[in-house]
ZAPA-788310 format. One line per 3 residues: their letters; for each residue x, y, z of C-alpha. Coordinates in steps of 0.1 Angstrom, whole numbers. Layout:
REM ZAPA-788310
A	X Y Z ~ ...
***
This chain:
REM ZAPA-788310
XXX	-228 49 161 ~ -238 87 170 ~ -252 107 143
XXX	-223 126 136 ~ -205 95 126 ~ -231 79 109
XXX	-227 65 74 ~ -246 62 44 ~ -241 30 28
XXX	-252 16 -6 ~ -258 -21 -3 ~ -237 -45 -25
XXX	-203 -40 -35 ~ -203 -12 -52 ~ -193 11 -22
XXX	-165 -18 -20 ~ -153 -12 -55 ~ -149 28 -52
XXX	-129 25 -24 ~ -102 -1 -30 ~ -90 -19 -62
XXX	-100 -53 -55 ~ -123 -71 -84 ~ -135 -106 -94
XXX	-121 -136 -88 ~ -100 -119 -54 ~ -132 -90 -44
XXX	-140 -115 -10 ~ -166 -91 6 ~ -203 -87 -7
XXX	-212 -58 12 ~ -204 -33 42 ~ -226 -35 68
XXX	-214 -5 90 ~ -186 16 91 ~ -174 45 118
XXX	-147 58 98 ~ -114 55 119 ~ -123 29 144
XXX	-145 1 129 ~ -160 -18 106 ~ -186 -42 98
XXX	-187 -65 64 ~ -203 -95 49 ~ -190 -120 25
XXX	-215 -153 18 ~ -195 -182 7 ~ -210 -202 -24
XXX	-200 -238 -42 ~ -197 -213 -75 ~ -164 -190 -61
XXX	-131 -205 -81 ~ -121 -223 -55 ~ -143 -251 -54
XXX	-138 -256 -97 ~ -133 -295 -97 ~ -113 -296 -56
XXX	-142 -301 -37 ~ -156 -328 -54 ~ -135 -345 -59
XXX	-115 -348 -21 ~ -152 -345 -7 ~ -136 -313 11
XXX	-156 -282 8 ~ -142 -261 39 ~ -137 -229 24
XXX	-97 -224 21 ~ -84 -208 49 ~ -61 -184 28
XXX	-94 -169 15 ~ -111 -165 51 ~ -83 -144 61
XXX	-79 -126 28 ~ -121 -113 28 ~ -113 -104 66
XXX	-80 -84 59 ~ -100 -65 26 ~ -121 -56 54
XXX	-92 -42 72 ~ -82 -25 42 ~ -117 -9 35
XXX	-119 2 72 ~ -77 20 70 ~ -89 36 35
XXX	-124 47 43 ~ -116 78 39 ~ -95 82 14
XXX	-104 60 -12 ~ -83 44 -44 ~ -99 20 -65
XXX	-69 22 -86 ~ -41 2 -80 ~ -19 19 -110
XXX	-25 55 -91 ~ -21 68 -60 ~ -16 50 -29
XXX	-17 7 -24 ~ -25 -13 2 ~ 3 -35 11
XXX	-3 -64 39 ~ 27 -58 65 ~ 22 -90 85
XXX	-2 -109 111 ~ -2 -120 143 ~ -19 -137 168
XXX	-47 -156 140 ~ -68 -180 153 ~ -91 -206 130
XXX	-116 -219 156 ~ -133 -233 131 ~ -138 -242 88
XXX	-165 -228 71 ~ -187 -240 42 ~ -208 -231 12
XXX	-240 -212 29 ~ -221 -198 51 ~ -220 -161 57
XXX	-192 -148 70 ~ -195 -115 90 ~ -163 -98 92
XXX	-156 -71 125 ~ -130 -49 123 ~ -109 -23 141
XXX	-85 0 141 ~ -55 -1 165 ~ -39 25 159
XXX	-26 46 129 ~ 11 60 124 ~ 14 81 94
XXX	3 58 67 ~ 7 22 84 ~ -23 9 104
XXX	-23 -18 126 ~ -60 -33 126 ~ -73 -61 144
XXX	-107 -83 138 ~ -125 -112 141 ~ -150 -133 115
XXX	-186 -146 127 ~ -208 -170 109 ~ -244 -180 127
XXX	-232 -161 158 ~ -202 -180 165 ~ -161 -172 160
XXX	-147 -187 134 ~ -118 -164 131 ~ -99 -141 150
XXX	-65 -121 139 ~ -49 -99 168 ~ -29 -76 150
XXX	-30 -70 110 ~ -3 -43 99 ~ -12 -22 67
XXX	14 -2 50 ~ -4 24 24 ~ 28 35 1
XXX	32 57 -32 ~ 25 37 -60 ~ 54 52 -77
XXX	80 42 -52 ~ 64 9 -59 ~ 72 10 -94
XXX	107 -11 -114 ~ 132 12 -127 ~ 136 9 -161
XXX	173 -10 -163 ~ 198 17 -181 ~ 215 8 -211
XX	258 12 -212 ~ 263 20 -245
***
């Protein structure tokens, strides 16, 4: 990273939460690690037996892989911090939302468990108007466990978003 590009970050999530609207139980990432605005991004999420989804499963299947819906959910709100960086909304009720568009190409090499860390590198594709397409791959004890080749993002109007209200015929 030159230092024209170079980014001041405050550790923990709160640089996560002013930039995009997810909160506890779904916030997956702990902290960004690095970010070059408009081409990548680095971010960490550590896996513990306390997150929701281990609340009576994991004990008693004697599974406690981390679900794979949730790997690819912190890695794509890494995508999502990476597309927004810029222009931040922490608001879903304003502005504009992040909507998932579709994935391709996702490869699990791998589950992960409780101590893991999970380190989450993203980048952009390419951008056209306000879709991204973003691809990335997730990395815990410097080996793949995850990779996703293409990741659309669609940022839209919330307002276009919003339910008519149905009209009344008198």
């Amino acid at each position: 990273m030159t230092a024209a590009t170079e980014v001041k970050l405050e550790p923990g999530v709160g640089e996560i939460v002013r930039r995009i609207p997810h909160r506890y139980p779904i916030l997956l990432l702990d902290r960004v690690l690095e970010v070059e605005p408009g081409h990548r991004l680095t971010a960490q999420k550590a896996v513990t037996v306390a997150e929701p989804c281990y609340r009576g499963s994991g004990e008693a299947t004697g599974d406690w892989a981390y679900p794979v819906a949730l790997l690819i959910e912190s890695l794509a709100q890494a995508a999502v911090l990476l597309a927004v960086w810029e222009q931040p909304n922490p608001d879903v009720l304003a502005g504009q939302v992040e909507l998932a568009g579709g994935m391709r190409e996702v490869r699990i090499h791998r589950p992960v468990y409780p101590g893991s860390v999970l380190e989450h590198r993203v980048e952009l594709v390419r951008s056209i108007g306000d879709t991204a397409i973003l691809a990335g791959r997730t990395i815990v004890d410097d080996e793949t466990v995850l990779e996703v080749g293409h990741f659309v993002l669609a940022l839209r109007d919330v307002e276009t978003l919003r339910t008519p209200a149905p009209t009344r015929l008198v």
